[in-house]
Wavefront OBJ file of the C-alpha trace (Angstrom):
o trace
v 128.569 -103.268 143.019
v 128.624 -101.500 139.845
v 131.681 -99.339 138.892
v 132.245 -95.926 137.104
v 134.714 -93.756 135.696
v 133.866 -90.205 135.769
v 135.998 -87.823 134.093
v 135.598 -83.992 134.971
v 134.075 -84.750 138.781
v 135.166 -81.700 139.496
v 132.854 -80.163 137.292
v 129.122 -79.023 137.625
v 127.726 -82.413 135.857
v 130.488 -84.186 136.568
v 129.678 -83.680 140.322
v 126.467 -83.707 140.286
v 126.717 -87.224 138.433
v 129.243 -88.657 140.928
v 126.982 -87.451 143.586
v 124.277 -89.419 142.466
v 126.326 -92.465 141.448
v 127.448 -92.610 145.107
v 124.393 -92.200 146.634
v 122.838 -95.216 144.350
v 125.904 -97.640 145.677
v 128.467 -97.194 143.114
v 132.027 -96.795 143.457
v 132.985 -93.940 141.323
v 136.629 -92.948 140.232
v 136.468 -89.007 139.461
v 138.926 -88.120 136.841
v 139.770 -84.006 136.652
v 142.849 -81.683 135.918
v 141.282 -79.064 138.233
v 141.797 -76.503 135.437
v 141.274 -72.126 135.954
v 139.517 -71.924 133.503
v 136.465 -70.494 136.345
v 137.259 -70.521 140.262
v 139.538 -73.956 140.871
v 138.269 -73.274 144.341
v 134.738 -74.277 143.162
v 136.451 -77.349 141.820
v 138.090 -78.343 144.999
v 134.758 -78.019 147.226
v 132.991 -80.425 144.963
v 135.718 -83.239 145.358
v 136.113 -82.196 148.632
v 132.095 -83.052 148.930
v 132.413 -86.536 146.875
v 135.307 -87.470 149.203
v 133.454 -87.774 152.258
v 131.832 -90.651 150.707
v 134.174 -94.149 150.847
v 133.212 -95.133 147.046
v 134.802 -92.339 145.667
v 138.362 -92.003 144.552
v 139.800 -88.844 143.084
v 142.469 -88.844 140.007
v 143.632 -85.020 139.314
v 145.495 -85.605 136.061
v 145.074 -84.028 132.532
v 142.890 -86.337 130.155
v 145.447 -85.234 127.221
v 148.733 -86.593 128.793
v 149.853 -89.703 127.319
v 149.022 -92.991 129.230
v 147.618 -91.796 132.153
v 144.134 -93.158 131.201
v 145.639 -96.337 129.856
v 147.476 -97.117 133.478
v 144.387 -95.697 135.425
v 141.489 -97.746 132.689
v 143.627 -100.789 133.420
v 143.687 -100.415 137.525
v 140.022 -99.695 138.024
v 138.493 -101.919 135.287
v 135.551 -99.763 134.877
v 131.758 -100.780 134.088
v 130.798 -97.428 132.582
v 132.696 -94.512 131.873
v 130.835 -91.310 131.860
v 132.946 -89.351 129.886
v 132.003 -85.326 130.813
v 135.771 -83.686 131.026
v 136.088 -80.898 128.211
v 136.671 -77.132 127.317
v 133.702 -75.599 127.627
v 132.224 -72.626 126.765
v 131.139 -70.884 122.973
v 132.495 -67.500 123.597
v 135.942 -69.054 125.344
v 136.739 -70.484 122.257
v 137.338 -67.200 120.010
v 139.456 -66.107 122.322
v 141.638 -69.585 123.123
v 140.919 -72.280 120.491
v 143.769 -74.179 121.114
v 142.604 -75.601 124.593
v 140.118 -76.980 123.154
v 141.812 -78.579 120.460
v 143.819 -79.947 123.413
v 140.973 -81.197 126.169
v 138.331 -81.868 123.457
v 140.078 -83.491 120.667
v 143.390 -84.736 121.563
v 141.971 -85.457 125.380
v 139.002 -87.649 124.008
v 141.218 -89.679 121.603
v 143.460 -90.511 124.706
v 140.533 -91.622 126.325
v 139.218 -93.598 123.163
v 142.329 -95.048 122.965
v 142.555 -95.801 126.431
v 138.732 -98.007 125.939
v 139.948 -99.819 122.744
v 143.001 -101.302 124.972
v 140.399 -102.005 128.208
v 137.116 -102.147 127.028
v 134.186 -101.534 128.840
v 130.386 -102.278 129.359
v 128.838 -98.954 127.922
v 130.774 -95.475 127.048
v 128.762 -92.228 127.559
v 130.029 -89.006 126.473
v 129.088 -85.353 126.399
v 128.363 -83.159 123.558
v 125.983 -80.164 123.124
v 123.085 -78.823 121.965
v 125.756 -76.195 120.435
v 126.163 -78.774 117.725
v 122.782 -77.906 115.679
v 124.368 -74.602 115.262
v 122.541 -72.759 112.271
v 119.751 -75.569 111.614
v 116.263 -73.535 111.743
v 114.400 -76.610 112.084
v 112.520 -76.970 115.790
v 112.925 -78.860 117.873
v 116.081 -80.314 117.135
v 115.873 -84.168 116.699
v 118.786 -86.251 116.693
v 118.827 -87.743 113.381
v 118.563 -84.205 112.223
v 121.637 -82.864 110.208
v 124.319 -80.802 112.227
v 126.658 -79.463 109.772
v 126.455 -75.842 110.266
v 128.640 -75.347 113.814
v 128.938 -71.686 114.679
v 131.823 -71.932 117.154
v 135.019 -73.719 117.548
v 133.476 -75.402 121.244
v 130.674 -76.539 118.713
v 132.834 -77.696 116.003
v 135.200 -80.023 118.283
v 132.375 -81.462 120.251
v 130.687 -82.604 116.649
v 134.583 -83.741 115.715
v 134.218 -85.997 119.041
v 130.665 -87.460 117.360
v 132.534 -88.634 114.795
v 135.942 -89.912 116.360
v 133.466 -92.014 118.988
v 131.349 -93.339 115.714
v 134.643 -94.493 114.134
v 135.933 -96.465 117.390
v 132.147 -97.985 118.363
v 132.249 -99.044 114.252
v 135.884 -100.527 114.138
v 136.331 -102.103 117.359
v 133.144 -102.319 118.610
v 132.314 -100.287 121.790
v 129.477 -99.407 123.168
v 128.403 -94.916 122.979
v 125.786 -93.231 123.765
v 126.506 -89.481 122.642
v 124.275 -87.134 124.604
v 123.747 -83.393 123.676
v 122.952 -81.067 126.789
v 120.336 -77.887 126.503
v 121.630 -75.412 128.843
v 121.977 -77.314 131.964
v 121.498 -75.001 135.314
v 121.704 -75.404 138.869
v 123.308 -75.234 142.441
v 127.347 -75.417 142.225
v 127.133 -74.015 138.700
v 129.941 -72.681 136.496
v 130.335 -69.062 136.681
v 130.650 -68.482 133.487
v 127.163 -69.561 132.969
v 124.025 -67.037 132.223
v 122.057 -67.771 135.592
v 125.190 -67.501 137.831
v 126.689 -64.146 136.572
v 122.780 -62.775 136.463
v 122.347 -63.452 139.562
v 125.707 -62.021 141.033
v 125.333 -58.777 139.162
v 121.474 -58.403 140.794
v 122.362 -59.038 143.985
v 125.752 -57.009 144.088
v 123.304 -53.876 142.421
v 125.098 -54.108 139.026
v 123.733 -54.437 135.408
v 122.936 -57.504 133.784
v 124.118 -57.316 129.804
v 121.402 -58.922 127.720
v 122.301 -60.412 124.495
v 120.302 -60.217 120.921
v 118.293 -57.430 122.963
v 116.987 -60.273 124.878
v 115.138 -62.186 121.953
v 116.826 -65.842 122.530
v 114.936 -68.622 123.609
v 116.708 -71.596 125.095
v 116.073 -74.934 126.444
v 117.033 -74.839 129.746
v 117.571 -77.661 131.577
v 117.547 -78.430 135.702
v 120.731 -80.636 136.677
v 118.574 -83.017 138.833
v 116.744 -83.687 135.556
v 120.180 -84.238 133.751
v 121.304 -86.399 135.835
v 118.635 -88.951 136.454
v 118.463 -89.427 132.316
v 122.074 -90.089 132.754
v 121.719 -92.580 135.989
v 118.854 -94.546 133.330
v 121.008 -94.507 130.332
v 124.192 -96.075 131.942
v 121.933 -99.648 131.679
v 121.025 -98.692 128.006
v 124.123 -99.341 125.951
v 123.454 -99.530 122.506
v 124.145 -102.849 120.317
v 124.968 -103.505 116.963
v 122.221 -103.890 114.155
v 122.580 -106.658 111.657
v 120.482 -104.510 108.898
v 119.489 -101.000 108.909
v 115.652 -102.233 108.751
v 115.975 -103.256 112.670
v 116.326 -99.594 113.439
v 113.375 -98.156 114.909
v 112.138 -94.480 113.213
v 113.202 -91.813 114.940
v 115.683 -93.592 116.704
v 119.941 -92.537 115.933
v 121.161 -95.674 116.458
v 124.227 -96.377 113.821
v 123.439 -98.741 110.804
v 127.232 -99.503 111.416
v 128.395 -99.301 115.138
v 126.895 -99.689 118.349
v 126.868 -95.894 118.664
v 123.737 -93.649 119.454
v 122.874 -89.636 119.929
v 120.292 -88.302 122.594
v 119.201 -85.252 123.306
v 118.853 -84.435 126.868
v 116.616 -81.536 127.365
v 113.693 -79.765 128.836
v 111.597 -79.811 125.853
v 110.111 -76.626 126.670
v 111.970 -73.634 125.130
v 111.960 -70.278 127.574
v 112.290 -66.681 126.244
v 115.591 -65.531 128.026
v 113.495 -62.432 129.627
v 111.202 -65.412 131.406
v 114.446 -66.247 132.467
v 116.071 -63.448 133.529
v 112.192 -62.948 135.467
v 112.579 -66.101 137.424
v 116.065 -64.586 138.887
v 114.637 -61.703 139.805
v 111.484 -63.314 141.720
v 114.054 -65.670 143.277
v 116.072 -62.886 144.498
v 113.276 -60.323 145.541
v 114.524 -57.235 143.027
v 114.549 -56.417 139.524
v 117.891 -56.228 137.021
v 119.349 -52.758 135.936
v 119.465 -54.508 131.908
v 121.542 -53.507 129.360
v 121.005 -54.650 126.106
v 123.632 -55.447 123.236
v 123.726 -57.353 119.900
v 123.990 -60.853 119.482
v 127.539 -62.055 120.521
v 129.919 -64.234 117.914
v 129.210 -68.157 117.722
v 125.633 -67.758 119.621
v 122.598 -69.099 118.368
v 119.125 -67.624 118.657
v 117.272 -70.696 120.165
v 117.464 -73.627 121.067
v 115.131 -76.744 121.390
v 115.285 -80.388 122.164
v 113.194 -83.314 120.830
v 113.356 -85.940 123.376
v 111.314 -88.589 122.560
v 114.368 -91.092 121.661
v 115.112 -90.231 125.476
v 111.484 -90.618 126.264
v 111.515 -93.772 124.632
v 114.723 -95.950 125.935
v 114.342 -94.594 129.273
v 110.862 -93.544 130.417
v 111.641 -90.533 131.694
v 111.137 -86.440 131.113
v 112.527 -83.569 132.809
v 110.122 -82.727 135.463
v 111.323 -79.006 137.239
v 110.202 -75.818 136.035
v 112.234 -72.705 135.425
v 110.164 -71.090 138.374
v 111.731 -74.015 140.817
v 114.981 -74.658 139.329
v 116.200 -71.072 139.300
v 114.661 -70.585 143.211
v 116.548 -73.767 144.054
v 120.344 -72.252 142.438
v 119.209 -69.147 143.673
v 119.151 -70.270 147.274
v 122.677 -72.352 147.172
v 124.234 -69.254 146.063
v 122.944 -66.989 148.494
v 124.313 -69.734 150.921
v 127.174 -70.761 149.587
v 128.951 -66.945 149.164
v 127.697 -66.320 152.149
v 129.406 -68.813 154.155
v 132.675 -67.559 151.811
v 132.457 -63.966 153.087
v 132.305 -65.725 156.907
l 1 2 3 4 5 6 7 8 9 10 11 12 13 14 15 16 17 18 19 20 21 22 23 24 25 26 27 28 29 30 31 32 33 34 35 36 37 38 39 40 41 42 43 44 45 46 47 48 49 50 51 52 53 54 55 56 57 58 59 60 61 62 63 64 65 66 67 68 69 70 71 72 73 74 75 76 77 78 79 80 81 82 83 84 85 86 87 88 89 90 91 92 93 94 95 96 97 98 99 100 101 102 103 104 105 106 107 108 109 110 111 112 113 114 115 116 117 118 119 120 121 122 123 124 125 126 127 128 129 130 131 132 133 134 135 136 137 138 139 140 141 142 143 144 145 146 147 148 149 150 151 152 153 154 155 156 157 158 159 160 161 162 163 164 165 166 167 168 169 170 171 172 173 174 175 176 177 178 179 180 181 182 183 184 185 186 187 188 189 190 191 192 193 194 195 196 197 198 199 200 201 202 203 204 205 206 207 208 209 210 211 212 213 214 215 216 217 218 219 220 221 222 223 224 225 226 227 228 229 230 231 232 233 234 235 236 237 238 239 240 241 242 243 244 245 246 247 248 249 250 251 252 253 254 255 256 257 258 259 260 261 262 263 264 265 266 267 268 269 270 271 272 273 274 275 276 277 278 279 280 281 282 283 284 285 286 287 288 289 290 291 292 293 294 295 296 297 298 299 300 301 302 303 304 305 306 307 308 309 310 311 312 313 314 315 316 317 318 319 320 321 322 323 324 325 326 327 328 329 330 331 332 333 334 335 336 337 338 339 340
């Protein structure tokens, strides 16, 4: 049976992914450091979840410590390494650039590192939408230009582009890049627009409302996420003997088998649809307060995904309207069971 490593399991993706992996018949090695950055206890529950299955084997550990991937790549002998464990978050990084510097950048060279020494069959790693940064140009398409970063999460998830382009070149491994559009869902981070929404409504507090509201965003359901992920595992990109071979439209490297997707809905909502949807799903409207547009943040956002469209077959499928009932009802359940 097929084998993956899954760094940050712990995570939202990470174990959603894992999840998913299990339930297809994989055995699945879930990689995390179980950081505070949001509630650890969050963290926990979700590797307490993936443990109940026998395929799974957790590995709490810091991606940035020296050898630990090397001994642990070396053990498990991985097929595909999903490769989702990072510092997240725009507005985090004003305040604390350093971890990232030290998860993002130094973490992801450990891992490269740690793939040039024990290769394996396809590597797939996160980046984010947050890397188009000031391009106007919609929707964003992957051979685009994304120069312009307007935050230091941005800027060290483009740096990671580039450091995976320069390993797939010079010792030829297999990357897919993909760039997430707002990803939503049950389990959640809290530090995410839908989750602290939806607390605030239901606790009968405001809701602050950026850019007085006019932002438009891609948002995009985590079942949706993960089944382009599940279909691009099998999809590992290959090497090009000329740059003619390379279909338009498509980011494969002229130089390395490296390639960038966008993994999106496609289908751009005004934040005050948004904010709409949470307020049907809950059954009362937000006390809003609105404020300027914060540091780093970008006005919209918007995914071309017919590269995605093309290698894998498949489109995002739920609506706003569904998704957001569907997180809505896992957190009602979930903090209730919390306060019992």
């Amino acid at each position: 049976m097929p084998t993956a490593l899954v760094t940050g399991s712990a995570g939202f993706i990470g174990y959603h992914l894992c999840e998913r992996l299990l339930q297809e018949g994989w055995d699945v090695t879930g990689f995390d450091a179980l950081t505070d950055y949001y509630d650890v206890t969050l963290k926990t529950r979700r590797h307490e979840m993936l443990s109940e299955h026998t395929g799974f084997t957790p590995v709490i550990a810091r991606l940035e410590d020296y050898g630990v991937l090397d001994t642990l790549l070396k053990d498990v002998k991985p097929d595909v390494i999903v490769h989702l464990a990072a510092q997240a978050g725009v507005r985090y990084s004003i305040d604390a650039p350093e971890t990232y510097v030290n998860s993002n950048l130094i973490g992801t060279f450990r891992l490269l590192e740690a793939v040039r020494a024990t290769p394996v069959k396809h590597l797939l790693m996160a980046s984010t939408s947050s890397v188009y940064g000031a391009n106007t140009k919609m929707p964003y398409a992957e051979t685009d230009k994304a120069d312009s970063q307007m935050s230091f999460y941005a800027a060290t998830k483009k740096a990671t582009e580039a450091m995976a382009h320069s390993y797939a070149h010079l010792y030829d491994l297999p990357v897919t890049m993909f760039r997430f559009f707002t990803v939503y869902g049950p389990w959640g981070r809290p530090d995410m627009a839908h989750f602290k929404f939806t607390k605030a409504i239901l606790n009968n507090e405001p809701i602050e409302i950026y850019n007085h509201g006019k932002m438009r965003r891609d948002f995009t359901y985590i079942d949706d996420l993960v089944e382009a992920l599940l279909r691009l595992t099998g999809i590992p990109p290959v090497r090009v003997k000329n740059s003619d071979d390379i279909a338009t439209g498509d980011s494969l490297s002229a130089v390395a088998p490296f390639r960038i997707l966008n993994i999106g809905n496609s289908e751009p909502i005004e934040l005050m649809d948004y904010i709409a949807a949470i307020e049907t799903a809950i059954g009362r409207p937000a006390e809003k307060i609105f404020k300027e547009m914060q540091s780093g943040d970008v006005p919209a956002t918007y995914a071309d995904i017919s590269l995605l469209v093309e290698l894998t077959g498949y489109s995002p499928t739920t609506s706003v309207t569904d998704g957001i009932a569907k997180f809505v009802a896992w957190y009602r359940d979930y903090y209730d069971m919390q306060e019992h």
